[in-house]
N, C-alpha and C positions, 0 to 999 in steps of 0.2 A: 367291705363297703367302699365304694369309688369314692375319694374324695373331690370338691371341687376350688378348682382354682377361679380367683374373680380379683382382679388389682381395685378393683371400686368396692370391693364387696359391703365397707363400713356402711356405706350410703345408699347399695345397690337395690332395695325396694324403694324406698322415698324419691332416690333421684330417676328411676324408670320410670316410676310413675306407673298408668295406669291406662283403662280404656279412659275415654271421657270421662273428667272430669265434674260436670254438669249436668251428667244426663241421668245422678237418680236425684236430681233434683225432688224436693217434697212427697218424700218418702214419707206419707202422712197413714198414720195408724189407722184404722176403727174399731169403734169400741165395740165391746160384745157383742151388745144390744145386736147393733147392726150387724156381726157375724150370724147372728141366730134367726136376722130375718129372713120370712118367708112371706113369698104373693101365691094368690091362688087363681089368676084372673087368667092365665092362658096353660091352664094345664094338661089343655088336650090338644096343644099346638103339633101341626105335623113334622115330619121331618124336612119338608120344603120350608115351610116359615124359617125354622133354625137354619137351615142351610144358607138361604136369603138373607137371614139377617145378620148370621156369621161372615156373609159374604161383602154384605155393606157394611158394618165395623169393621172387618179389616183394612178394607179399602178407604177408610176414613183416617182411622189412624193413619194408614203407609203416608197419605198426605199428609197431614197434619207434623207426624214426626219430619217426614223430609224435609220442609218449611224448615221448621226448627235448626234440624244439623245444619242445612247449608248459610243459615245467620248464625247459627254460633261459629262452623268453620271460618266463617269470613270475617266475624269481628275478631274471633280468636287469634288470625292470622293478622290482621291486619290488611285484607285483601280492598283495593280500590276501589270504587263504583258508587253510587248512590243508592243500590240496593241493599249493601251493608251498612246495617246502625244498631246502635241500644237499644232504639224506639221498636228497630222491626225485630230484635232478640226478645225483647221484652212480650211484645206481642206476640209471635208463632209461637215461645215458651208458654204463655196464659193462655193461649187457642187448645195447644195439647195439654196443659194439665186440666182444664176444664172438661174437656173432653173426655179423661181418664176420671176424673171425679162425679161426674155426673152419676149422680145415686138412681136415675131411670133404666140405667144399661144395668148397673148391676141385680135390681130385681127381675129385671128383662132375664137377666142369665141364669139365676134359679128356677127364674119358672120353667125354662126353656130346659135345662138341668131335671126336672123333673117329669121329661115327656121324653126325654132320651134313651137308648140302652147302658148302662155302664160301664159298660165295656167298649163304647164306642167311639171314633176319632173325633164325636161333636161334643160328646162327655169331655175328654181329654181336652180340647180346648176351651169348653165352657167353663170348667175346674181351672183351667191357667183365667180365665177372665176373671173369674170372681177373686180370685187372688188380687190380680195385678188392678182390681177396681177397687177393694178394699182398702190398698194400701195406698189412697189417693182419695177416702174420703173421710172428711173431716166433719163430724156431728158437733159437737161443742163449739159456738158460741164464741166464747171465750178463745177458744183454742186457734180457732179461724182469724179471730184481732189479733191476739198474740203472733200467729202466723205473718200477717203482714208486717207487724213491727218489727221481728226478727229480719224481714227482707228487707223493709226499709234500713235498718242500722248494718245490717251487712253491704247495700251497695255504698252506703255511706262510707264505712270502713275501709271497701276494696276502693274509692275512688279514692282514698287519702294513700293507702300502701300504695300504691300503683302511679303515684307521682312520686313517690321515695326515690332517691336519687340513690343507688346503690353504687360503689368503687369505690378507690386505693390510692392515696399517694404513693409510690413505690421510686425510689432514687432520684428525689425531684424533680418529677417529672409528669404530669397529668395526661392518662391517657382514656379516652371513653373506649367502654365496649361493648356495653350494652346498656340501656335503658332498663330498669327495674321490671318486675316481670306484669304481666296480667293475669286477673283472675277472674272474674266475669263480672258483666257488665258497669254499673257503676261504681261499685269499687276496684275493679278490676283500671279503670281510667284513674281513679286515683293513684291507684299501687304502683303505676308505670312513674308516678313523677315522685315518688320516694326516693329522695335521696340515698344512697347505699354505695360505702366500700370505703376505704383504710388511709389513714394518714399515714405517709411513711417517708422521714427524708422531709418532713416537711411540708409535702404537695399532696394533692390528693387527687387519685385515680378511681373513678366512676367504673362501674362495674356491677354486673346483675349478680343474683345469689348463685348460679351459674359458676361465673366465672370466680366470685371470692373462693367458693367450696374445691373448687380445681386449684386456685393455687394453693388453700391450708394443705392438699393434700400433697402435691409435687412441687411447691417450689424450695428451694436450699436454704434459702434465709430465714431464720429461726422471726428476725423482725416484721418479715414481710408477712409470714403466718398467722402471726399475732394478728398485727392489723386488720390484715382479712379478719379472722376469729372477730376481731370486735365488731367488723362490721357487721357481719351477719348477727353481731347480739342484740346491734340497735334494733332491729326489726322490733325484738319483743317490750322494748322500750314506747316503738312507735305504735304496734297495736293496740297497744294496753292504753295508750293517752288516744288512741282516735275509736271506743265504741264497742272495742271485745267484752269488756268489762259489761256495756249493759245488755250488750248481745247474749253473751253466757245465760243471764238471768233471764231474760224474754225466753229463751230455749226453752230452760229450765220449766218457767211457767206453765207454756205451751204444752210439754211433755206431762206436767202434772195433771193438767187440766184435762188429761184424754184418759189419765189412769194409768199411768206409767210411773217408776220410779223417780225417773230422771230423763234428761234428751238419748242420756248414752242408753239406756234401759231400749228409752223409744227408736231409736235408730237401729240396734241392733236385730232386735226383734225384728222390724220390718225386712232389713236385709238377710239375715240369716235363718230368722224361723225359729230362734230361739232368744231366751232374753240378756241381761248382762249377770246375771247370778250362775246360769250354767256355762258363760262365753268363759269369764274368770275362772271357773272351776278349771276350765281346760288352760286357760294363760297358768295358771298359779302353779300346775304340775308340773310346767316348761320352766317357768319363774327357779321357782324350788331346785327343779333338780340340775339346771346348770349353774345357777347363784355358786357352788364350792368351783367349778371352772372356772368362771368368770377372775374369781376373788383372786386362785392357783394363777390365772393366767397374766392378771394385771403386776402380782409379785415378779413373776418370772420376768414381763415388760420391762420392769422399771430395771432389774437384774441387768439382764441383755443391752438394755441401751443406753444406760450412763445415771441411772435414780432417778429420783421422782420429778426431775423434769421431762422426763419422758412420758411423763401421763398427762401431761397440760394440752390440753383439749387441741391447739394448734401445733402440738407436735405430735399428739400417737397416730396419726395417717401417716403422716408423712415418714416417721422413723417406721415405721410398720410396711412401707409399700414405695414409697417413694422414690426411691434410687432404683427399683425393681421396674417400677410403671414406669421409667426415662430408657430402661433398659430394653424393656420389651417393645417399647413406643414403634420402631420400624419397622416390628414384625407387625402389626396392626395399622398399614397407612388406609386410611380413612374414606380416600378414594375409591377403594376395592371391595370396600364395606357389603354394597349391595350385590354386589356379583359374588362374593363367600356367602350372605345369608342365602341367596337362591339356590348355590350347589349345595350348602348344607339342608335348607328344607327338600330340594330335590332328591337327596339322597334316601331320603327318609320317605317318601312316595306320599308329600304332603301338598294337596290339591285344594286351589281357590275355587273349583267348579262355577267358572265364569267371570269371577268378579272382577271389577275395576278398581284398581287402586292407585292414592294419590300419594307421593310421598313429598313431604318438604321437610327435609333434614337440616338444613343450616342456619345455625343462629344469625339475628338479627336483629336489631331494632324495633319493639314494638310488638312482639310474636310473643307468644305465649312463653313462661319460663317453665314450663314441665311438659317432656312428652306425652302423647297420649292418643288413642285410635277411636275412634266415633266411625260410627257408620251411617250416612245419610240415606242411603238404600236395604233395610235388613233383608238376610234371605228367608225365601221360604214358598212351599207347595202352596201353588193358588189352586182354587175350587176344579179347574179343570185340571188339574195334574201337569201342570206346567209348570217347569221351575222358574224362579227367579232371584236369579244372582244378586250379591249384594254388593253394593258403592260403599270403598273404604279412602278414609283418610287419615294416615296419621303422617306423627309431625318428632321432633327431635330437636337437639339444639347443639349443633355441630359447628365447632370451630377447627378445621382443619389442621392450623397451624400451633392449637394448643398440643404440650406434650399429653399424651393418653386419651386426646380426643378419637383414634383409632378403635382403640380398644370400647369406649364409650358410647362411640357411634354405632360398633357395630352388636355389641349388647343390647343397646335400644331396640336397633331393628328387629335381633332375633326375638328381643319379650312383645316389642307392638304389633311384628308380624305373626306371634303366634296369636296373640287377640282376632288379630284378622282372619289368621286361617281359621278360627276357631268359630267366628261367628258367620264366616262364611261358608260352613258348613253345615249349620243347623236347618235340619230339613222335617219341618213341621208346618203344621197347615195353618199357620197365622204369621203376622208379621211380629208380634206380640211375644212371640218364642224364643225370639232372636232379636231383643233389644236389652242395653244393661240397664233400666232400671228397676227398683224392685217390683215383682219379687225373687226376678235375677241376683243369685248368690255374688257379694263380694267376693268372696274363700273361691269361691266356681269358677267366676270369670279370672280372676289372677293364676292359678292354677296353672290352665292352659299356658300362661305368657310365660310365667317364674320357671315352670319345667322347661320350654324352650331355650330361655337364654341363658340355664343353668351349664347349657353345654361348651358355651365357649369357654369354661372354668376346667372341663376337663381336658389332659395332659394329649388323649387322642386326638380330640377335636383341634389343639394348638396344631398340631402334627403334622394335619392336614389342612387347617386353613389360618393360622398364623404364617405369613409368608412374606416377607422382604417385598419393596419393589425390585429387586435384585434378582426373586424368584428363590430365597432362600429363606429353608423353613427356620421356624425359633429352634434352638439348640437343645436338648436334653438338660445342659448345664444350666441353660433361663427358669428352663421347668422345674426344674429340682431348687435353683435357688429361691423360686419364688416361693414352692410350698414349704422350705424352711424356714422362709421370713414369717409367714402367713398363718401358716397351716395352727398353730396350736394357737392363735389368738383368734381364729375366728369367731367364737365366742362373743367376741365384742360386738358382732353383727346381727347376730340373734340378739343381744343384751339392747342394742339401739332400736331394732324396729318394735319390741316389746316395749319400750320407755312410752311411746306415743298413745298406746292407751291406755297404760296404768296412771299417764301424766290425766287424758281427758275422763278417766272415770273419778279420779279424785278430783278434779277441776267441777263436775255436775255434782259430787257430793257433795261439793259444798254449801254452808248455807246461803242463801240471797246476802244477808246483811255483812258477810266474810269475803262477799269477792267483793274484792278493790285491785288497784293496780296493781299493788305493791305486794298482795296477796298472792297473786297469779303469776308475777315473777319469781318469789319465793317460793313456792309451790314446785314451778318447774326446776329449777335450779334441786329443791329437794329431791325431785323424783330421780333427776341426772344422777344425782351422788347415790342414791339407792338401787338402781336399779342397772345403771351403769359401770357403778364404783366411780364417780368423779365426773366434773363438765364434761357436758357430749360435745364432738367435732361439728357436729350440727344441733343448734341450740333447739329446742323442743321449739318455743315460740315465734324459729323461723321457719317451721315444716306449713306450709303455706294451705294443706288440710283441715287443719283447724279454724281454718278461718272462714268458709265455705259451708251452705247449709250441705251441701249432697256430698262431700268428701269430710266432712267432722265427723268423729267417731267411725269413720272407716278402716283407719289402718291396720286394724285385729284381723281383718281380710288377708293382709299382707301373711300376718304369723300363721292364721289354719293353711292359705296355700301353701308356702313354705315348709309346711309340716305336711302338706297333700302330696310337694314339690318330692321330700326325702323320702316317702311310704309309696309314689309312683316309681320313682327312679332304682329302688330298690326290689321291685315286682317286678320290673324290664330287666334287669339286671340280672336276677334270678333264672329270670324264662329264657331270656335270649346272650346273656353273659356280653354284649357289647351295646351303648347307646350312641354312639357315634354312627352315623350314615347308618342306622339300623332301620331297613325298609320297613318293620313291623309297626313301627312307631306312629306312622303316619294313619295309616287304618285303624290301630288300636284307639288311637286317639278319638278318629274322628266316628268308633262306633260305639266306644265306652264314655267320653266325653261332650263331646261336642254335637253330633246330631240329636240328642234327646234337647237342648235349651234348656231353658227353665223348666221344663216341666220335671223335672227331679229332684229332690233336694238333693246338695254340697255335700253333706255327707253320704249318704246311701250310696253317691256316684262312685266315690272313692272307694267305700266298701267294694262295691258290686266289681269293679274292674282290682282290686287288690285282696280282697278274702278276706279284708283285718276294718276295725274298726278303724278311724282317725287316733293315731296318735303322732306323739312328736319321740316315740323312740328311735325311730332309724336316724334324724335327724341329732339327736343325745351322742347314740352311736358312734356317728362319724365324728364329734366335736372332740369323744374318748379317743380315736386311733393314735396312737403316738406316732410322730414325725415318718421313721423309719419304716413304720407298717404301709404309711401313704406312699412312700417314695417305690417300693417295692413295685406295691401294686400298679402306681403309675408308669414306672417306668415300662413294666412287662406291653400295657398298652400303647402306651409311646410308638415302641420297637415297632412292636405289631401293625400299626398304622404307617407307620414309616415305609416298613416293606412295602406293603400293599398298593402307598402309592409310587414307587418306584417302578409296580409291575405296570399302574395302569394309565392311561393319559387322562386329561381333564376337558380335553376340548369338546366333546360334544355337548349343543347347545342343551337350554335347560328350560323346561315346558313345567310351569308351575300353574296350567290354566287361569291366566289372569292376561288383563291388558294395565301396563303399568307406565305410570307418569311420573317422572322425576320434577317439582317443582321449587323455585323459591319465591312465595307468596303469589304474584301474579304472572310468573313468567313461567313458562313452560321449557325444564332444560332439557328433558328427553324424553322419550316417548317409545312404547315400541308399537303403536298403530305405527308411526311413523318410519322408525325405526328398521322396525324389520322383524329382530328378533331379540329373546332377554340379553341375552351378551352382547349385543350391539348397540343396545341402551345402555351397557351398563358401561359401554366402552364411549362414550356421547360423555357418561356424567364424567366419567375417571378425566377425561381430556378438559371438558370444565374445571373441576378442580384443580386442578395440576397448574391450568393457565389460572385461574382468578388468584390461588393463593401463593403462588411462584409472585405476582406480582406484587402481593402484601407484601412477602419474603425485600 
């Protein structure tokens, strides 16, 4: 089993993030009742009526959605104009979930379902409608109030986090870096003026979670760690006093009222297809069988690096990686980010089939604090067999001149560029095929990303695109020390992304009259020390998921892809013995993956393209290889890449079928309409870069 190397790894699901954030917004159940309804009023409708009417829903939606993405891209962004607001996110949001909720379409689609052949492409997509109508509409009453109070105390909440002042005194000194992040709409204004980041020396230095989480992990000073560490703990201090508390409980209610267990019960189900009692069966068997690693591995830690202050939550990143990530730092300059992800998807024969893409990578003031790719245009076959490309945007939070921003930057790219190749592929006869929310799999959609940028961790891939501005590759000796710092603790990073929903299914278990503030602090702090072995380097109550109706109770997504991630990468591996520039890649993907959309369930996909059920063995596997086995096998690949690129040159241009935009916020910094061609854009951004932060320097 190929092991994989990742200097971010502790944090590497939560801090990629995801597609859109926002977009499976009210992921709203229905009850039986309404699964099992049936109309009988056009049952002898022909195939023109369905085709017509297939044909005007689509076309309503494609509107409606694109409204939508281009107010959230722009409040998200902070893009200028008087076109971008709350008022009008607010609105094109309630246009399309109304829209999706409308109980007339949904018996329109059974009945129409019932004059079809079953086996036919208007079946197929009438079956994806009723899905994606059900889980958008709301019978109860009750459940519908509850709904709006829930939204109410969450914009409430994000407007308070979102003024939080996030930074760090660090050597007397006050320096801003960022404004506190956003989350959506009016909480998301608030959360930007949360104060956040670290007294140290006396002063204090503003700072997003961003940039705290970057320094607990690389910076040398055991003081300045701390600080950080604390600040990122205030968060759950400030959630808890501004509304999570009645939030939890309105959830709760909600979810009760429709016949569900609990919110996490209700959320699961809608996104995966299955409830939270079969979700857990499969966490508990991952739980279980690496809990004796985890425990073996935190001994070993404290062993290796001086006792058990090496397990205090602001120092195991950094004695774990940190003198490693300073090390590798200029083999990953940041600049050249985008022109490595293009030769590495090109290699791979991986095609946007038309689409336009926007990318705005550089942190800044005001801009959303979590990557993440939306698409304002989905793809997909219209009525006349005509295709239509899809309009991507995604975004990153790149500071060039931080250590490991390199490596960070260009991880991002390869997981939100694989979202984009992935939904820019989906080639079905609705727009509805090829949108994330549900009944689009979590586990589904990540999948595609986490396998992509799983590859900058292997030893080949460093080989050939860890490279110097110098023009000189990372050394054998970088690679092999990294996986012996790393390699037998990784464990801890499986151990962190499972905390998040063992933390929110015991948070919904709770009773109403037991959540309090001080309950829900406790609470997480227990789960860290349990499931962890000790505080997490990111405190559960600053993972800014939970705070959000469409991304709570999401991050179990994270664990089945990750475990989709190791039973993919192991089926490639088997078939074709190398994943690095392996042209198969790309096709296999895009004919066992990503051109069916939603129309499949998460699992079946994995089965059908790998012969095995879903499990998290191959991922076990590789956490058992000891040191020496890894270094073996990596190095043989190393070598092997090494050669190959010595025999071949790299200059010819690279055709990823796409027209691509380099932005920051409103400014346009390269272009290849313009341009010419992808290496001539990429060579626009690298010359930007170099001059803007040559003059920070």
């Amino acid at each position: 089993m190929r092991m994989r190397i990742a200097a971010a790894f502790l944090t590497r699901a939560l801090t990629i993030s995801s597609f859109s954030p926002s977009l499976s917004t009210a992921r709203r159940l229905p009850s039986r009742a309404l699964l099992s309804t049936k109309t009988d009023t056009m049952s002898g409708s022909s195939l023109t009526d369905v085709a017509n009417w297939l044909a005007t829903t689509n076309q309503q939606y494609e509107n409606l959605h694109k409204a939508f993405e281009l107010q959230f891209w722009g409040t998200k962004m902070a893009l200028a104009g008087p076109q971008y607001s709350t008022e009008e996110l607010t609105r094109t949001k309630g246009e399309m979930e109304a829209f999706l909720a409308d109980e007339s379409k949904l018996a329109m689609t059974r009945d129409f379902l019932k004059s079809v052949p079953e086996d036919s492409d208007h079946a197929k997509t009438l079956k994806m409608l009723e899905r994606t109508f059900g889980c958008y509409i709301m019978e109860s009453e009750e459940a519908q109030t509850l709904r709006s109070e829930a939204t109410k105390i969450e914009g409430e909440l994000e407007a308070a986090r979102n003024v939080m002042i996030l930074g760090a005194t660090i050597n007397g000194k006050f320096e801003e870096i960022l404004q506190a992040t956003k989350i959506e709409g009016e909480l998301e204004a608030a959360r930007n003026v949360m104060i956040l980041g670290a007294t140290i020396n006396g002063k204090f230095e503003e700072m997003s979670s961003v940039g705290l989480r970057n320094k607990i992990r690389v910076d040398p000073d055991e003081d300045v760690r701390k600080a950080c560490y604390e600040g990122l703990a205030e968060i759950g201090d400030f959630v808890t006093d501004n509304g999570f508390v009645e939030l939890v409980k309105v959830r709760n209610r909600m979810a009760k009222a429709l016949g569900y267990l609990d919110f996490y019960d209700y959320k699961v189900t809608n996104a995966e297809g299955f409830g939270k009692v079969a979700l857990f069966e499969i966490l508990d068997t991952l739980e279980e069988g690496t809990r004796p690693i985890m425990e073996s591995a935190r001994k070993m830690f404290a062993q290796d690096k001086g006792g058990a202050n090496a397990l205090e939550p602001w120092n195991i990143s950094a004695l774990m990686s940190g003198d490693i990530t300073r090390r590798m730092d200029p083999y990953f300059p940041f600049e050249k980010s985008v022109e490595q992800w293009g030769r590495s998807f090109s290699a791979m024969n991986i095609s946007y089939r038309g689409a336009t893409m926007d990318l705005d990578l550089l942190d800044r003031k005001g801009k959303y604090s979590n990557g993440f790719c939306h698409w304002p245009q989905p793809a997909w076959v219209k009525p006349d067999g005509s295709w239509q490309p899809s309009t991507t945007h995604f975004t990153s939070l790149a500071d060039p001149s931080a250590i490991g921003s390199g490596l960070t930057g260009l991880t991002t790219l390869m997981h939100e560029a694989g979202h984009a190749a992935h939904f820019a592929n989906v080639a079905m006869p609705s727009p509805l095929f090829a949108q994330e929310r549900s009944p689009t799999s979590v586990a589904y959609a990540e999948l595609q990303s986490m396998f992509l940028d799983s590859l900058v961790g292997d030893a080949d891939w460093m080989a050939k695109y860890a490279i110097s501005r110098e023009g000189e590759a990372i050394p054998w000796d970088l690679v092999a020390d990294q996986i012996k710092a790393t390699h037998a603790y990784k464990v801890f990073a499986l151990r962190g992304m499972i905390a998040v929903p063992y933390f929110e299914k015991a948070l919904y278990e709770m009773a109403d009259e037991d959540v309090t503030a001080e309950s829900i602090k406790a609470l997480a702090d227990k789960v860290e020390r349990e499931v962890q072995g000790g505080l997490s380097p990111r405190p559960l109550l600053s993972v800014p998921h939970i705070l959000s109706d469409e991304a709570s109770c999401y991050c179990h997504g994270y664990v089945l892809a990750e475990m989709g991630v190791h039973q993919t990468r192991e089926f490639i591996l088997k078939r074709d013995k190398v994943l690095t520039d392996n042209p198969k890649i790309g096709p296999t993907l895009t004919n066992a993956y990503w051109q069916p959309g939603n129309s499949e369930p998460f699992l079946d996909l994995v089965e059908n393209l790998t012969g095995s059920p879903l499990t998290g063995q191959p991922w076990v596997n590789e956490l058992k290889q000891t040191v020496d086995d890894v270094l073996k096998e990596e190095k043989v690949m190393y070598d092997a890449k090494r050669a190959e690129c010595a025999d071949k040159a790299s200059d010819k241009d690279i055709d990823l079928d796409m027209r691509i935009r380099i932005v920051d916020g409103d400014d346009v910094l390269a272009d290849t309409a313009k341009d010419g061609s992808f290496l001539a854009t990429c060579k626009v951004f690298e010359e930007y870069v170099q001059d803007r932060y040559a003059k920070k320097d």
